[in-house]
N, C-alpha and C positions, 0 to 999 in steps of 0.2 A: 504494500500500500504506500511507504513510502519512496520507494523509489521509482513507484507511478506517479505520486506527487510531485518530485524533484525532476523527472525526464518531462511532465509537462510542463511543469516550471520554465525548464532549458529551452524545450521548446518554443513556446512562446514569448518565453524575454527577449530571445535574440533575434525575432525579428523588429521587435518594438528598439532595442538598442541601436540595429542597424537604420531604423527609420530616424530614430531621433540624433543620428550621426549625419545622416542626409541630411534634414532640415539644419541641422548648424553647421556643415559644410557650405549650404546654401546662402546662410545668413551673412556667414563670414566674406564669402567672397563678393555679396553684394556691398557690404560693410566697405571692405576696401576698395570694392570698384567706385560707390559713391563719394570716398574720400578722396579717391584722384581726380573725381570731376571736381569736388570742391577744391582740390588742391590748387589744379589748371586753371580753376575760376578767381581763385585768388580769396578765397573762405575761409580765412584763417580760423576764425570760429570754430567751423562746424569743423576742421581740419583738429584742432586741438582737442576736437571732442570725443577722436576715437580713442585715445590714450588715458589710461587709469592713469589718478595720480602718485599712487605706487608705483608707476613705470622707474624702470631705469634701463639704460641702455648702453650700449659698446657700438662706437661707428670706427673705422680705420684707423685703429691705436690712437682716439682721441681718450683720454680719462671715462672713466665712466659718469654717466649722467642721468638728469632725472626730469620728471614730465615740465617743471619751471624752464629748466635749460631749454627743452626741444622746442617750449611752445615762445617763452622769448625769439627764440632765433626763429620761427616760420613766420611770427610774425613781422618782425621786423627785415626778415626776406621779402613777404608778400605783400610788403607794404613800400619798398622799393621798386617805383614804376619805369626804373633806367634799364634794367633787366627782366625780360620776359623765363620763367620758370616752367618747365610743362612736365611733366611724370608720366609713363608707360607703364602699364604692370602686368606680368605675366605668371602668376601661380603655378607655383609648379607641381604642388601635394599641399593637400589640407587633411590633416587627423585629429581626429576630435577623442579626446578622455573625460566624460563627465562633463563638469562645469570647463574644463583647460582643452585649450585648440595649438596646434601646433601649425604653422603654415609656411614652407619653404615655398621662395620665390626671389624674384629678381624684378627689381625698381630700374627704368632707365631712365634715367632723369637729362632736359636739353635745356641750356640754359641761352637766352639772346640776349647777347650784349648789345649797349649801346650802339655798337659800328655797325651793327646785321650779324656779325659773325656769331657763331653757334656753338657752345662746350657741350660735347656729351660726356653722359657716364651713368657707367651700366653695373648697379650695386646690389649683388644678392645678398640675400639673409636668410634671415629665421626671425618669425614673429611668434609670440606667446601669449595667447591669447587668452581672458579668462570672462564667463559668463555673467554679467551682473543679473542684480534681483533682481530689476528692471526687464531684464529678458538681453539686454546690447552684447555686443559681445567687445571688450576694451585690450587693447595691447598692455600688457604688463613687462614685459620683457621684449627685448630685440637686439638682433646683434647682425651687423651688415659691414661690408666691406665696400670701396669701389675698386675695380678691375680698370684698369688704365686702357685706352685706346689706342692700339696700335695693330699695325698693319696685321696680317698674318698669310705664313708663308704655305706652301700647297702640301709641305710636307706634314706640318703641324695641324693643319685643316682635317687631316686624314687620320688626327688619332685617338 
């Protein structure tokens, strides 16, 4: 009897787990899709709003830092109208634990400077994502790099 009880149990939890993995895979990648349009728009607001204020983070051996730091500096990026700012985002995997979301991906961010001319840079990571009671889902952790832009040769292409 009991281990008719616990095999239905298994049964049935695991598809309700893998549904409620879907829907916050879903949630999240809307999440960050709509932060890039706010980003591109220049929404500092709603931009700082996907970040718990518990975040802390690690960008290319800059010290570590925390939600005041990130959101000072976007702001005062996208409130700098000499330079145009734009973000690309490509998700690579999104896994969900519970309330905690993990998302590998890669930001390419292009920046226009005053002259026309154009900086890109193309910055993977890892974002950690954690579910508020609200239902949001907020970056609590992050850690990204940028990869420098440079040519590449047909042999490197191929490996």
């Amino acid at each position: 009897m009991l281990a008719t009880a616990l095999l239905a149990l298994f049964v049935f939890a695991a598809p309700a787990s893998e549904a409620f993995a879907n829907d916050a895979e879903e949630k999240i990648r809307a999440t960050l899709q709509a932060w890039t349009k706010d980003f591109n728009s220049g929404n500092a607001d709603a931009v700082c709003a996907l970040f718990s204020s518990e975040l802390r983070y690690d960008f290319r051996g800059y010290p570590e830092r925390g939600y005041d730091d990130i959101c000072t500096l976007l702001h005062r990026s996208l409130r700098d109208k000499s330079k145009r700012y734009s973000y690309s985002l490509d998700i690579r995997e999104i896994i969900v634990s519970g309330d905690l979301a993990v998302v590998r991906l890669v930001w390419k961010l292009t920046v226009t400077l005053p002259t026309g001319q154009t900086v890109n840079s193309t910055e993977p990571g890892m974002d950690v994502l954690r579910k508020q009671p609200d239902g949001k889902w907020k970056i609590v952790r992050y850690i990204a790099y940028e990869v420098p832009e440079r040519p590449v040769s047909g042999a490197e292409e191929n490996r």
